[in-house]
MIROSE-287323 format. One record per atom (N, C-alpha, C, O): atom name; residue in three letters; x, y, z. Coordinates in Angstrom, 1 decimal, always signed. Example, Ala and Ser with C-alpha at 12.3 -4.5 7.8 and 13.67 -1.06 7.14 Angstrom:
<pts>
<pt N, ALA, <+13.2, -5.7, +7.8>> <pt CA, ALA, <+12.3, -4.5, +7.8>> <pt C, ALA, <+13.2, -3.3, +7.8>> <pt O, ALA, <+14.2, -3.3, +8.5>> <pt N, SER, <+12.8, -2.2, +7.1>> <pt CA, SER, <+13.7, -1.1, +7.1>> <pt C, SER, <+12.9, +0.0, +7.9>> <pt O, SER, <+13.4, +1.1, +8.0>> 
</pts>
This chain:
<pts>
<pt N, UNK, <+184.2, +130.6, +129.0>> <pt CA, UNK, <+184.3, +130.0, +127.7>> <pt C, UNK, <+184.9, +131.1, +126.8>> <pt O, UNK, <+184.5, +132.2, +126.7>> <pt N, UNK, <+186.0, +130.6, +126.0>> <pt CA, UNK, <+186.4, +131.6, +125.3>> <pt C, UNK, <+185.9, +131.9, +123.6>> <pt O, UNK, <+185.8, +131.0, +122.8>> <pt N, UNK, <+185.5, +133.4, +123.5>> <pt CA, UNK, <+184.7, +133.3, +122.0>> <pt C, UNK, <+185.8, +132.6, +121.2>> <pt O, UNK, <+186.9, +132.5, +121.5>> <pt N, UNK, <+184.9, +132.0, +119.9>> <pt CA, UNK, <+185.6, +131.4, +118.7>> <pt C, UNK, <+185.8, +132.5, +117.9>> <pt O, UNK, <+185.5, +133.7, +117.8>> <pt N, UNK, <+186.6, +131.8, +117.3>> <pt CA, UNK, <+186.7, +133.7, +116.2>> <pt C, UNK, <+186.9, +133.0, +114.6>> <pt O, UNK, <+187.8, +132.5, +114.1>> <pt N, UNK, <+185.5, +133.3, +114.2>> <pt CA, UNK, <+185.2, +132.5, +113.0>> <pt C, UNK, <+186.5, +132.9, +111.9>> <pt O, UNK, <+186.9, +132.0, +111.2>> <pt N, UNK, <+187.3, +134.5, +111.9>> <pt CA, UNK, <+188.0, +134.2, +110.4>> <pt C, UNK, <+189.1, +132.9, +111.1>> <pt O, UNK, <+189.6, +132.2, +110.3>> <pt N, UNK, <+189.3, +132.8, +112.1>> <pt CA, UNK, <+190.3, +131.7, +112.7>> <pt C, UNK, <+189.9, +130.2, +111.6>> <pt O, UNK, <+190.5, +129.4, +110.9>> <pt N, UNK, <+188.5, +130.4, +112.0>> <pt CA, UNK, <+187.8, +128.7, +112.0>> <pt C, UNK, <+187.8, +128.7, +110.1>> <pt O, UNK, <+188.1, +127.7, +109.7>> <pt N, UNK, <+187.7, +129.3, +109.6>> <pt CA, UNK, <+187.6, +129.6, +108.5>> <pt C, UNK, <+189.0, +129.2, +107.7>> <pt O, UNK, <+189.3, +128.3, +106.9>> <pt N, UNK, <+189.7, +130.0, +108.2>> <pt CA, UNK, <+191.4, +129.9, +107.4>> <pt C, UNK, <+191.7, +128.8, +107.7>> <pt O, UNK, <+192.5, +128.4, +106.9>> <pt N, UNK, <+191.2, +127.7, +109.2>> <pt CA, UNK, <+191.9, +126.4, +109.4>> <pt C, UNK, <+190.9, +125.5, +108.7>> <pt O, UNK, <+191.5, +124.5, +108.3>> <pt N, UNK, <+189.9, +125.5, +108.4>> <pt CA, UNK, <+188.7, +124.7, +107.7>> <pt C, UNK, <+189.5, +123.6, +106.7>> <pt O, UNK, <+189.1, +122.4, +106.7>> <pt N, UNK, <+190.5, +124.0, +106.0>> <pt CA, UNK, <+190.8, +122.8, +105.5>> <pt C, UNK, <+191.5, +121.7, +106.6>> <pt O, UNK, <+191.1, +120.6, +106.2>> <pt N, UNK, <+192.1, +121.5, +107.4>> <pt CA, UNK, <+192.5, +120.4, +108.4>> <pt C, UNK, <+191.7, +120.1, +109.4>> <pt O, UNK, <+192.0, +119.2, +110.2>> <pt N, UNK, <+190.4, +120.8, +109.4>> <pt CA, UNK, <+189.1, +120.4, +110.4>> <pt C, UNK, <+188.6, +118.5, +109.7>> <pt O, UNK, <+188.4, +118.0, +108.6>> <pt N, UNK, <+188.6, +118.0, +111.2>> <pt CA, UNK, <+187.7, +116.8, +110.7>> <pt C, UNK, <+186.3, +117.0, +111.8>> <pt O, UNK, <+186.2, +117.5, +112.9>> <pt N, UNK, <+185.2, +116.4, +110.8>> <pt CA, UNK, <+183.8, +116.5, +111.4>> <pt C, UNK, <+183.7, +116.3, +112.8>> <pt O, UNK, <+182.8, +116.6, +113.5>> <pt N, UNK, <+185.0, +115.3, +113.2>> <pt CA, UNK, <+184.8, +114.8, +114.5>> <pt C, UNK, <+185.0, +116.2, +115.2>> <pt O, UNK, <+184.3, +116.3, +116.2>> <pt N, UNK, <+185.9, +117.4, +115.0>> <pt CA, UNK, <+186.7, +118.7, +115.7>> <pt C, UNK, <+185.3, +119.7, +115.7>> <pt O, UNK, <+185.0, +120.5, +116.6>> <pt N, UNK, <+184.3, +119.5, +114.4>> <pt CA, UNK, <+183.5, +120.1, +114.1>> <pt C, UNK, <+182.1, +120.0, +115.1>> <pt O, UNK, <+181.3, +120.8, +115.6>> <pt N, UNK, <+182.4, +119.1, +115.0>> <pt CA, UNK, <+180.9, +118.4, +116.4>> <pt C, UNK, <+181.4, +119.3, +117.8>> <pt O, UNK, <+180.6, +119.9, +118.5>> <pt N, UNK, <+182.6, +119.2, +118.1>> <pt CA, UNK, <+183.1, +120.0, +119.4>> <pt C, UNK, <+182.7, +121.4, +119.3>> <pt O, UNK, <+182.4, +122.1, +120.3>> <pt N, UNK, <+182.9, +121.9, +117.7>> <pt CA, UNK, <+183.3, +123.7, +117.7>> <pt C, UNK, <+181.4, +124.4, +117.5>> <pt O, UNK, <+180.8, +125.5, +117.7>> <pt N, UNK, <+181.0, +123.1, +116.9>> <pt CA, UNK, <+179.2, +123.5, +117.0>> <pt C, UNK, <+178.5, +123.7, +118.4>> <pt O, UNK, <+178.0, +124.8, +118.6>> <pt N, UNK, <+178.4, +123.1, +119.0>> <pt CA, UNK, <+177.7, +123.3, +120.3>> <pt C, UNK, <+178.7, +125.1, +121.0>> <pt O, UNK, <+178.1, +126.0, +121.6>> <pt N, UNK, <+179.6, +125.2, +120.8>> <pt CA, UNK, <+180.2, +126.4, +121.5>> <pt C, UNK, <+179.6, +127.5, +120.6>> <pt O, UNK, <+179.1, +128.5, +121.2>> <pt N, UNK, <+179.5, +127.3, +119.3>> <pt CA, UNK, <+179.5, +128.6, +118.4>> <pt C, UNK, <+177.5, +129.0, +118.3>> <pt O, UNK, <+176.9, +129.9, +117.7>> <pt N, UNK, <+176.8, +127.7, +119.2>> <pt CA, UNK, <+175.6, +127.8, +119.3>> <pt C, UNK, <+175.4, +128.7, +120.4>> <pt O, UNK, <+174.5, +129.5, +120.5>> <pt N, UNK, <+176.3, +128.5, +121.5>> <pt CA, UNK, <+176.1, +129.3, +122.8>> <pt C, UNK, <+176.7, +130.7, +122.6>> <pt O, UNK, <+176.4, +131.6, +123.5>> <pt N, UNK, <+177.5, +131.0, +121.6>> <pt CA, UNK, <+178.4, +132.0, +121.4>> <pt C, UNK, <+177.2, +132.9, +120.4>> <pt O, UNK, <+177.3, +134.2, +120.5>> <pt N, UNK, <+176.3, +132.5, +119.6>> <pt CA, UNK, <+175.6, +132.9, +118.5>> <pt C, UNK, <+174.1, +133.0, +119.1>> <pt O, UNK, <+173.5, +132.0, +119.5>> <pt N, UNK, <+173.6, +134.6, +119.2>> <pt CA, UNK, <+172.4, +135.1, +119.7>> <pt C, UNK, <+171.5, +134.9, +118.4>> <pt O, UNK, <+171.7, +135.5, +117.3>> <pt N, UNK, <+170.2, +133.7, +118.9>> <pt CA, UNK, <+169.2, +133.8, +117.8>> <pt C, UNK, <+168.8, +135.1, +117.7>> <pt O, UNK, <+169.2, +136.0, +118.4>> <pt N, UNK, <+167.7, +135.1, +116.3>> <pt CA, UNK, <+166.8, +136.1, +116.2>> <pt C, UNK, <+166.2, +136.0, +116.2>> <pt O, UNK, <+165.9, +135.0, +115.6>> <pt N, UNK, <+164.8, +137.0, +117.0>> <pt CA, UNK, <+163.8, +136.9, +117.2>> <pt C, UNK, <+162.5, +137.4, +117.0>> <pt O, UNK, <+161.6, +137.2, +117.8>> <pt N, UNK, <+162.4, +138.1, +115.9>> <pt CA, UNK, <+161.9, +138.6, +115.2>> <pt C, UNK, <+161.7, +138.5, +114.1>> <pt O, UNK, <+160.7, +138.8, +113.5>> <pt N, UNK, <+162.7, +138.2, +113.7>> <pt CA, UNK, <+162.2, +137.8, +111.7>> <pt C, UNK, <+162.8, +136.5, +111.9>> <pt O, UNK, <+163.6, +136.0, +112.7>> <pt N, UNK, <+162.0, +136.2, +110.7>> <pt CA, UNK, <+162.8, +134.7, +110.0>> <pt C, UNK, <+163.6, +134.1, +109.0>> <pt O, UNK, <+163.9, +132.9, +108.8>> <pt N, UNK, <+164.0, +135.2, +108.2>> <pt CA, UNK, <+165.2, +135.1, +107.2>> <pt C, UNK, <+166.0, +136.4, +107.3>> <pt O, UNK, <+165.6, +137.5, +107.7>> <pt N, UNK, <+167.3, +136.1, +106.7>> <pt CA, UNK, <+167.9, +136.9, +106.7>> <pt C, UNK, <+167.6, +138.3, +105.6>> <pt O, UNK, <+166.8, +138.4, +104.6>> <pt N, UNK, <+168.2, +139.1, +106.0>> <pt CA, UNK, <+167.6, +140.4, +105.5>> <pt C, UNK, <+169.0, +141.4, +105.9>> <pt O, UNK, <+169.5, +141.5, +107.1>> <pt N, UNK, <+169.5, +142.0, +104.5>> <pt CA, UNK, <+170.5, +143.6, +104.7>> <pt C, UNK, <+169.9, +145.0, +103.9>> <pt O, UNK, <+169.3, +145.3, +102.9>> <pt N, UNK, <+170.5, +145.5, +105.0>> <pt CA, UNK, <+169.9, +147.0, +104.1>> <pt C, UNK, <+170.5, +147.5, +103.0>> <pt O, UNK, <+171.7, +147.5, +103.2>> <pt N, UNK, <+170.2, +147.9, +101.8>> <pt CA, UNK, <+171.0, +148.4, +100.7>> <pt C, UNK, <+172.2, +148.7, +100.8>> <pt O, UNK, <+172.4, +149.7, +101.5>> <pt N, UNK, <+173.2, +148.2, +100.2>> <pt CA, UNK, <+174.5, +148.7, +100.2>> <pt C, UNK, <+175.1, +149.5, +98.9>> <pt O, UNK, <+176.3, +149.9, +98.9>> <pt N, UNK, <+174.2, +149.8, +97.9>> <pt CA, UNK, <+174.3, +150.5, +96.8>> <pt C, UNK, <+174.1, +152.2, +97.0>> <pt O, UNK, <+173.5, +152.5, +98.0>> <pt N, UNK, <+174.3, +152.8, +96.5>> <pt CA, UNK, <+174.5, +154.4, +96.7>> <pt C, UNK, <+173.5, +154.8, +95.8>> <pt O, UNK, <+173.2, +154.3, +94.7>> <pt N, UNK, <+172.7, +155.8, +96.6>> <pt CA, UNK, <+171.6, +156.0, +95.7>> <pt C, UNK, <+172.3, +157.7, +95.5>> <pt O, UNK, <+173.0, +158.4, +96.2>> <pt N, UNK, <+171.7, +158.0, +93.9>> <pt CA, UNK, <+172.4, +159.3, +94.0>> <pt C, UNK, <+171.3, +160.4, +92.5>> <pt O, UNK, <+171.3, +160.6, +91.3>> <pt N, UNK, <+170.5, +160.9, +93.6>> <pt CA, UNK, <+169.5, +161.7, +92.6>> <pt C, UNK, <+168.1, +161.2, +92.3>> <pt O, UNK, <+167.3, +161.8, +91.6>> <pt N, UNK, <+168.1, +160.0, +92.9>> <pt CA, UNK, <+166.8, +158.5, +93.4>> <pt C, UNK, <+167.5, +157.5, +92.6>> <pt O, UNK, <+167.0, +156.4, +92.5>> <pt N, UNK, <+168.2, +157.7, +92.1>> <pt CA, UNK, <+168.8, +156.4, +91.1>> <pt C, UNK, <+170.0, +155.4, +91.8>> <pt O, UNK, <+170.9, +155.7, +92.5>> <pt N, UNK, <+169.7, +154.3, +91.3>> <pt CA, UNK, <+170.5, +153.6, +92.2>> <pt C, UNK, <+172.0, +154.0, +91.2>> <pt O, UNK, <+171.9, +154.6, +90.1>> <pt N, UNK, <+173.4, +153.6, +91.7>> <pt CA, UNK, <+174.2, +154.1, +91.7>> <pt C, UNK, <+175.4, +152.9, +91.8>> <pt O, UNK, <+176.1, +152.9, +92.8>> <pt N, UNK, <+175.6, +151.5, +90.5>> <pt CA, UNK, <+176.5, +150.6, +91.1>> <pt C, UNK, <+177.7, +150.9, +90.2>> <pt O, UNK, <+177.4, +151.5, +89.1>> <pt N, UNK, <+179.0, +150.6, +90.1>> <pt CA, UNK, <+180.0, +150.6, +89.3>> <pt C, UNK, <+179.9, +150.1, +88.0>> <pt O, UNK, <+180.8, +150.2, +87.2>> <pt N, UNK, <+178.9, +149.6, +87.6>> <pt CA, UNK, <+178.2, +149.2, +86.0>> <pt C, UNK, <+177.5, +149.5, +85.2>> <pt O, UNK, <+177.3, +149.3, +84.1>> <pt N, UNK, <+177.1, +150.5, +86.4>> <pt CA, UNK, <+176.0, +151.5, +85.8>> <pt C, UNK, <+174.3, +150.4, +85.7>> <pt O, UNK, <+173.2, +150.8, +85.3>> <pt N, UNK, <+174.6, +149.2, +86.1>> <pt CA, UNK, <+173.6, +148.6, +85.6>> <pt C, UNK, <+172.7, +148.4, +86.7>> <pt O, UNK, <+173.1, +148.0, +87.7>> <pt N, UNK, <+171.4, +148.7, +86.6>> <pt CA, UNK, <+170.6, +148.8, +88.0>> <pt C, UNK, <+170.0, +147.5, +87.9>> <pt O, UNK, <+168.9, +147.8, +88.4>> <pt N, UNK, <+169.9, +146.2, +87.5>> <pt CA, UNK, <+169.7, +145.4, +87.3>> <pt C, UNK, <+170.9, +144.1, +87.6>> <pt O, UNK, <+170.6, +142.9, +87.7>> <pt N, UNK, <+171.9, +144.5, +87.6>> <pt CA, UNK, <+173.0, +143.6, +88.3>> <pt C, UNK, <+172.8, +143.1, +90.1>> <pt O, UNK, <+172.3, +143.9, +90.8>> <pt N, UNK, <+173.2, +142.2, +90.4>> <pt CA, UNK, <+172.7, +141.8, +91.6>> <pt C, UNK, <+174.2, +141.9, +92.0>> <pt O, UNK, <+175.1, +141.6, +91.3>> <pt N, UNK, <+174.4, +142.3, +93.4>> <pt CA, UNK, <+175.7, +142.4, +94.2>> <pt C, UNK, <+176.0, +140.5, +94.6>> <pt O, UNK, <+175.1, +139.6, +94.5>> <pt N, UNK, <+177.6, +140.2, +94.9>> <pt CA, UNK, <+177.4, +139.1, +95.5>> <pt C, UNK, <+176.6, +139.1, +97.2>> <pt O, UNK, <+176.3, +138.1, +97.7>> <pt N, UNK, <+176.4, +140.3, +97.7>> <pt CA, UNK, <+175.8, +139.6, +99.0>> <pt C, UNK, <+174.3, +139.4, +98.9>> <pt O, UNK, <+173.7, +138.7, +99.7>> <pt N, UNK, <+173.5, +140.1, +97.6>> <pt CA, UNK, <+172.3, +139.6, +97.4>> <pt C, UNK, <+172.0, +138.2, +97.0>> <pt O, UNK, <+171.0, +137.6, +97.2>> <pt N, UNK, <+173.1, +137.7, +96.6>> <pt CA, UNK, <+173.2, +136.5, +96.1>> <pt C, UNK, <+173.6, +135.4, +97.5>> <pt O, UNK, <+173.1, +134.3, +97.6>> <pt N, UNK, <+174.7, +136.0, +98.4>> <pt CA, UNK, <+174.6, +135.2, +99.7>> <pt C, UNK, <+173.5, +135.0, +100.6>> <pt O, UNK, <+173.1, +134.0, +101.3>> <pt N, UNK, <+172.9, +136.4, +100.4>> <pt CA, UNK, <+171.0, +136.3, +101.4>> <pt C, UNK, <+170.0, +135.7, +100.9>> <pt O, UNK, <+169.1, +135.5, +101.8>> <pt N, UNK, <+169.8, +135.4, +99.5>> <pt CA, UNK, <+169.4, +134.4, +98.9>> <pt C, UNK, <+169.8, +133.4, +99.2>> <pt O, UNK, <+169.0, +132.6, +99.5>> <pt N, UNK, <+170.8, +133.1, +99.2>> <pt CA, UNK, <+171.2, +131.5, +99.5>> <pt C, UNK, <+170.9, +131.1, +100.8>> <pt O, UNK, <+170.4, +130.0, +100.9>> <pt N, UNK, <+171.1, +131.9, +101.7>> <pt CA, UNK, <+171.2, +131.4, +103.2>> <pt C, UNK, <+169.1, +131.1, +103.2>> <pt O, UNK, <+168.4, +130.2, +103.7>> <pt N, UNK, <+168.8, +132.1, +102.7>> <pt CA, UNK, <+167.2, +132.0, +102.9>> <pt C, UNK, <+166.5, +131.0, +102.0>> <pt O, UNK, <+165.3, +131.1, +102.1>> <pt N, UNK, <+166.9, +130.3, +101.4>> <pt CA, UNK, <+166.6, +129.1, +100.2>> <pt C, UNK, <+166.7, +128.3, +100.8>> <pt O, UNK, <+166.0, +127.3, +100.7>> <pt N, UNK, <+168.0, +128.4, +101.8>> <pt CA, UNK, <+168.2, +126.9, +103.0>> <pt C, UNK, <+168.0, +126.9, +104.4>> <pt O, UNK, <+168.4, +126.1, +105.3>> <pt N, UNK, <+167.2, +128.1, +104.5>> <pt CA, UNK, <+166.4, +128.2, +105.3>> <pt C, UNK, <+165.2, +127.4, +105.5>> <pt O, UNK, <+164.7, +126.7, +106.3>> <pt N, UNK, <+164.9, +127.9, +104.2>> <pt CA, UNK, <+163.6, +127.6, +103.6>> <pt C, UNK, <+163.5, +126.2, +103.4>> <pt O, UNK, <+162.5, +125.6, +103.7>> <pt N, UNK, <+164.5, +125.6, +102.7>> <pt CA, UNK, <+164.4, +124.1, +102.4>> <pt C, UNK, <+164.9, +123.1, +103.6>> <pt O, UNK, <+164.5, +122.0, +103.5>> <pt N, UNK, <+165.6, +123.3, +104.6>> <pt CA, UNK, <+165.3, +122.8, +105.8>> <pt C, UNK, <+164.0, +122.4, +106.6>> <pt O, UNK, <+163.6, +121.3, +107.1>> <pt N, UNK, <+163.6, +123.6, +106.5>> <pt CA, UNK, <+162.7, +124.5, +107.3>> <pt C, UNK, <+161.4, +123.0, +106.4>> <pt O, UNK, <+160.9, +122.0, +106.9>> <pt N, UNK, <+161.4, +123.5, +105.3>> <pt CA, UNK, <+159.9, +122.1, +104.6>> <pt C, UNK, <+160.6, +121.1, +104.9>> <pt O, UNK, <+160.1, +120.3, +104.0>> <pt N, UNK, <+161.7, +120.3, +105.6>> <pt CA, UNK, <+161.9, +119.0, +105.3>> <pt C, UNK, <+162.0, +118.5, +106.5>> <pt O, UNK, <+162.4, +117.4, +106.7>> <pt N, UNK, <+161.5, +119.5, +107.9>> <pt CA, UNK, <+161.9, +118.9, +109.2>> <pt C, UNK, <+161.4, +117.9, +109.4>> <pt O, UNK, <+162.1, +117.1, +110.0>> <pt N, UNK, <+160.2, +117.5, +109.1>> <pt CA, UNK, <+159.1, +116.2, +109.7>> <pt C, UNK, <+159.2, +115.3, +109.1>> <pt O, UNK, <+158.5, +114.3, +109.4>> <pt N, UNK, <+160.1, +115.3, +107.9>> <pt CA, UNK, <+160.5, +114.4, +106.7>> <pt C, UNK, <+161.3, +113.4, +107.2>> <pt O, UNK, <+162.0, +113.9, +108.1>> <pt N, UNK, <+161.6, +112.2, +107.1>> <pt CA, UNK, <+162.3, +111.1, +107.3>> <pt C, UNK, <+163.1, +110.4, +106.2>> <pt O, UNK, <+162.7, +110.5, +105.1>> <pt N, UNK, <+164.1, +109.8, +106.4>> <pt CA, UNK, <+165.0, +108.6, +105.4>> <pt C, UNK, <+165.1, +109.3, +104.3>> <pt O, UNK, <+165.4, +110.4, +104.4>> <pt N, UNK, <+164.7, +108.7, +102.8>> <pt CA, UNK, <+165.2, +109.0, +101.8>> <pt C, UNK, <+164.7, +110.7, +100.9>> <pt O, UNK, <+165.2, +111.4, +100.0>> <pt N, UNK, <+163.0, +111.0, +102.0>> <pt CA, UNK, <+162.0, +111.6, +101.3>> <pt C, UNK, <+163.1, +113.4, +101.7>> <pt O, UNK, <+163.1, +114.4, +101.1>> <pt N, UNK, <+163.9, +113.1, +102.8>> <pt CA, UNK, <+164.1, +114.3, +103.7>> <pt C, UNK, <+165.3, +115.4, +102.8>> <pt O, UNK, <+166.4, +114.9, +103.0>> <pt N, UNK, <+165.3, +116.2, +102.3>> <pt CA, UNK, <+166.5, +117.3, +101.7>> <pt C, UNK, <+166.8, +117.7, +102.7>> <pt O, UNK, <+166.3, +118.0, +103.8>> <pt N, UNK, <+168.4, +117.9, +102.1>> <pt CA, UNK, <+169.3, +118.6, +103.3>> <pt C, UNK, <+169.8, +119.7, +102.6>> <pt O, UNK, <+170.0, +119.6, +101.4>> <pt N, UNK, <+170.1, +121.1, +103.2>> <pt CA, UNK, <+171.1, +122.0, +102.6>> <pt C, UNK, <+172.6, +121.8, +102.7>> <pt O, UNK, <+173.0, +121.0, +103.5>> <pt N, UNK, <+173.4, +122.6, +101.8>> <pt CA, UNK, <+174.4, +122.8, +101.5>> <pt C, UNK, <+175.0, +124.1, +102.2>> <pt O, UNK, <+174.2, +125.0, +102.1>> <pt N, UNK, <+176.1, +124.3, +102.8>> <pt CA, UNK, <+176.8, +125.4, +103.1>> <pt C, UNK, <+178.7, +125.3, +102.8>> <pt O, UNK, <+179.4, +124.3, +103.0>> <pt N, UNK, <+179.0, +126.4, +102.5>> <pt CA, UNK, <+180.4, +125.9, +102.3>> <pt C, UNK, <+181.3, +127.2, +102.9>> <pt O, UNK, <+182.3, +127.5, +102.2>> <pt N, UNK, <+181.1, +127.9, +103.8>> <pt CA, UNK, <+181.5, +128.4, +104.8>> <pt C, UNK, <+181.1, +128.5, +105.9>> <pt O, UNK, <+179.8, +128.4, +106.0>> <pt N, UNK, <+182.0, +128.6, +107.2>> <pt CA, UNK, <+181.3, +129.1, +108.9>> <pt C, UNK, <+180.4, +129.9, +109.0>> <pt O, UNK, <+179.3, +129.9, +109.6>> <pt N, UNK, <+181.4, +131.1, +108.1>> <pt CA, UNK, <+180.1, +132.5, +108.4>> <pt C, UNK, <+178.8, +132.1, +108.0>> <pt O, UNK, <+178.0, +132.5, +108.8>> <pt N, UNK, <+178.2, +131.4, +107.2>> <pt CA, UNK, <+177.0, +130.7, +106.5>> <pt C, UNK, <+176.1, +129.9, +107.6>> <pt O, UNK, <+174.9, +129.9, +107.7>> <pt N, UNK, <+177.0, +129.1, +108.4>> <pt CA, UNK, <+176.4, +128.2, +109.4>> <pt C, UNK, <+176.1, +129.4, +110.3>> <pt O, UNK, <+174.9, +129.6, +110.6>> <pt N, UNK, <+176.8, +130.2, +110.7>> <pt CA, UNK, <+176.8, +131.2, +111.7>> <pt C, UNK, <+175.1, +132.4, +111.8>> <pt O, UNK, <+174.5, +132.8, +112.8>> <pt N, UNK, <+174.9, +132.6, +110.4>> <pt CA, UNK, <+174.2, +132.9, +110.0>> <pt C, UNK, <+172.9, +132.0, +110.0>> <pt O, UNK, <+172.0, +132.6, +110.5>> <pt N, UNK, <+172.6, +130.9, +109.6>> <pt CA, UNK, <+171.3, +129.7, +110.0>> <pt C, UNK, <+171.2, +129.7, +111.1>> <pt O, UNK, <+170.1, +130.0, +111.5>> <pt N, UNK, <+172.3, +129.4, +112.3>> <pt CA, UNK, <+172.3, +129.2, +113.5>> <pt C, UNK, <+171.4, +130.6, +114.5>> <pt O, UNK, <+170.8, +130.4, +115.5>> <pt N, UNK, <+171.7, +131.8, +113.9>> <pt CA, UNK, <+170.9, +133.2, +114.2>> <pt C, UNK, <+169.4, +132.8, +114.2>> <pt O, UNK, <+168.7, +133.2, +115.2>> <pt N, UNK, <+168.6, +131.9, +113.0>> <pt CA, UNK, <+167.6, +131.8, +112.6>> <pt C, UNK, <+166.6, +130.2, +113.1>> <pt O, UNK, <+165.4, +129.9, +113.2>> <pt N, UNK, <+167.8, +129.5, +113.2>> <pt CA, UNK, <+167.6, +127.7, +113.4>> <pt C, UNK, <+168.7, +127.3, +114.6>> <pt O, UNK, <+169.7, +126.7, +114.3>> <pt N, UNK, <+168.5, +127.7, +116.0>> <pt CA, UNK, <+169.7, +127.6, +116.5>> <pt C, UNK, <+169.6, +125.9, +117.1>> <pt O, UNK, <+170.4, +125.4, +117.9>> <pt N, UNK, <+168.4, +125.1, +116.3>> <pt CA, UNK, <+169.0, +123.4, +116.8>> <pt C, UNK, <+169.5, +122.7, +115.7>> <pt O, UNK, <+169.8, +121.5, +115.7>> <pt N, UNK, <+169.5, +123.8, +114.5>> <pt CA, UNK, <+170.6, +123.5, +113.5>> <pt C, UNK, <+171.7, +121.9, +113.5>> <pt O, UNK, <+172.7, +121.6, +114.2>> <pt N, UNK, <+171.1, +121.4, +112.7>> <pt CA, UNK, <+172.3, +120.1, +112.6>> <pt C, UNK, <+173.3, +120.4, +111.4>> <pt O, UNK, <+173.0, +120.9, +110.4>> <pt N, UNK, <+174.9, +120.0, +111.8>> <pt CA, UNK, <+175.3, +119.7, +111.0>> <pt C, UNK, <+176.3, +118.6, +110.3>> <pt O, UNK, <+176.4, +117.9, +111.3>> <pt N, UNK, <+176.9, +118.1, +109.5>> <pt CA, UNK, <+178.2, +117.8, +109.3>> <pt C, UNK, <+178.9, +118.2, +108.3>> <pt O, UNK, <+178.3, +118.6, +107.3>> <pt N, UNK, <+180.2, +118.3, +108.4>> <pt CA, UNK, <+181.1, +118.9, +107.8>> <pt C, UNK, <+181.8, +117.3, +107.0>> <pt O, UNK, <+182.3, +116.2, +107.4>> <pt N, UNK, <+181.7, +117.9, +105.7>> <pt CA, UNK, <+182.4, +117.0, +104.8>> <pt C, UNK, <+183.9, +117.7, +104.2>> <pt O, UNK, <+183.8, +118.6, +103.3>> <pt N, UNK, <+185.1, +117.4, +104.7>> <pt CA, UNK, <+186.4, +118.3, +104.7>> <pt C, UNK, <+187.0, +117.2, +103.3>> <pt O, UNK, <+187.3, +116.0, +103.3>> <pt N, UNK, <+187.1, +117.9, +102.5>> <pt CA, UNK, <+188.0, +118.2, +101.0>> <pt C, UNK, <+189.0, +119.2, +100.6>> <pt O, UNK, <+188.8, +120.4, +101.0>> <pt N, UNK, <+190.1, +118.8, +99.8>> <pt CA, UNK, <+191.1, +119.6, +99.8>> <pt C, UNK, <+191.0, +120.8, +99.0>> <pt O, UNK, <+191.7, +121.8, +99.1>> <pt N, UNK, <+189.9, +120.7, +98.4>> <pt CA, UNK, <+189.4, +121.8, +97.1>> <pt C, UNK, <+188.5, +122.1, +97.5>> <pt O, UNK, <+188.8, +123.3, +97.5>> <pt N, UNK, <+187.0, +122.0, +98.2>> <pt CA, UNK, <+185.7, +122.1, +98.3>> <pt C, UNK, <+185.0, +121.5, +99.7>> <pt O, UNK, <+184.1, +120.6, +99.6>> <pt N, UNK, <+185.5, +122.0, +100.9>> <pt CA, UNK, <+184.9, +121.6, +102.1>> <pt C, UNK, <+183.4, +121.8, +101.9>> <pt O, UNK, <+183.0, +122.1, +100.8>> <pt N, UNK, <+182.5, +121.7, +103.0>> <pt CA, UNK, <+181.2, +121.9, +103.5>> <pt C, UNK, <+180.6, +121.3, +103.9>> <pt O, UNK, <+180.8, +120.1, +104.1>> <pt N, UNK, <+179.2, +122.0, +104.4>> <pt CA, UNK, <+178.6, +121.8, +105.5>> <pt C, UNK, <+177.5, +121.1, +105.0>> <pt O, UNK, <+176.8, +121.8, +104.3>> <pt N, UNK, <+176.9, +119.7, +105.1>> <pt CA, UNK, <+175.0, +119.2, +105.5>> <pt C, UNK, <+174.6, +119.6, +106.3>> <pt O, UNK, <+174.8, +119.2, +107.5>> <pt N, UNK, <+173.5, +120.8, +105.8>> <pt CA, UNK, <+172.4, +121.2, +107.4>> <pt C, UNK, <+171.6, +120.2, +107.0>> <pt O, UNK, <+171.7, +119.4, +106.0>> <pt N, UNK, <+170.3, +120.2, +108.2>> <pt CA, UNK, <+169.2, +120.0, +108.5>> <pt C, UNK, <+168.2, +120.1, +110.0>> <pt O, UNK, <+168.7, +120.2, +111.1>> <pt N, UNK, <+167.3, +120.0, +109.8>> <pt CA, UNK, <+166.6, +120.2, +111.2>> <pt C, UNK, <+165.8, +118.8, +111.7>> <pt O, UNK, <+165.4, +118.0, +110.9>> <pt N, UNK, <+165.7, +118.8, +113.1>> <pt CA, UNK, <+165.5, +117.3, +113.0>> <pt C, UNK, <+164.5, +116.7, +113.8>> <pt O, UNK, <+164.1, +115.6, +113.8>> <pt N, UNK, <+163.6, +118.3, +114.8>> <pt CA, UNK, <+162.6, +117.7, +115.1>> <pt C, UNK, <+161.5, +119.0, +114.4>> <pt O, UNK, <+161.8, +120.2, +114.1>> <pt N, UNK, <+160.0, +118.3, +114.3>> <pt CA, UNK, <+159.4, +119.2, +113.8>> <pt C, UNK, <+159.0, +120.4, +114.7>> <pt O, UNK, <+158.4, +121.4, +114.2>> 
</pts>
């Protein structure tokens, strides 16, 4: 089986139809090693500490980087999957994702991960959810 190579899947995502997407999920599940150890995602500081003080281009130690803001996200829809598995029909929430790398990353943590892909010329993305309890 040959690896996927997500910046690939990424750059073609606009001409992807969900039907191509159902094919490229099951490979990128076998391609993609859960984790087993923790349950959300988690990065080590990428800010420069310099003297104990944190150290960002704004000087502001209170600005949040955008990947703090991606590991929050991934872990909110972790999280909100994660309370709606046993959930049925109208009562059940689904997450949002709107890149691969993003699915790639749930799949680490949820690898029976469902998805579909809703492809738009401006705004593709992904409906997770999980589907048995």
């Amino acid at each position: 089986m040959n690896t996927i190579s997500i910046n690939e899947l990424e750059k073609n995502k606009s001409t992807m139809t969900d039907s191509q997407w159902q094919v490229i999920l099951p490979q990128l599940r076998n391609q993609i090693k859960p984790v087993e150890t923790a349950t959300k995602l988690t990065r080590k500081t990428r800010c420069g500490y310099i003297f104990g003080h944190r150290w960002t281009l704004s000087d502001n130690e209170h600005e949040r980087t955008t990947d703090e803001y991606y590991v929050d996200c991934i872990n909110d829809t972790l999280q909100l999957i994660r309370d709606n598995r046993c959930k049925s029909g109208k009562n059940k929430e689904r997450g949002y994702v709107y890149h691969i790398y993003g699915i790639c990353d749930l799949l680490k943590f949820e690898p029976n991960l469902q998805c579909t892909f809703f492809p738009d010329e401006k705004l593709s993305y992904f409906e997770v959810w999980l589907e048995k309890c």
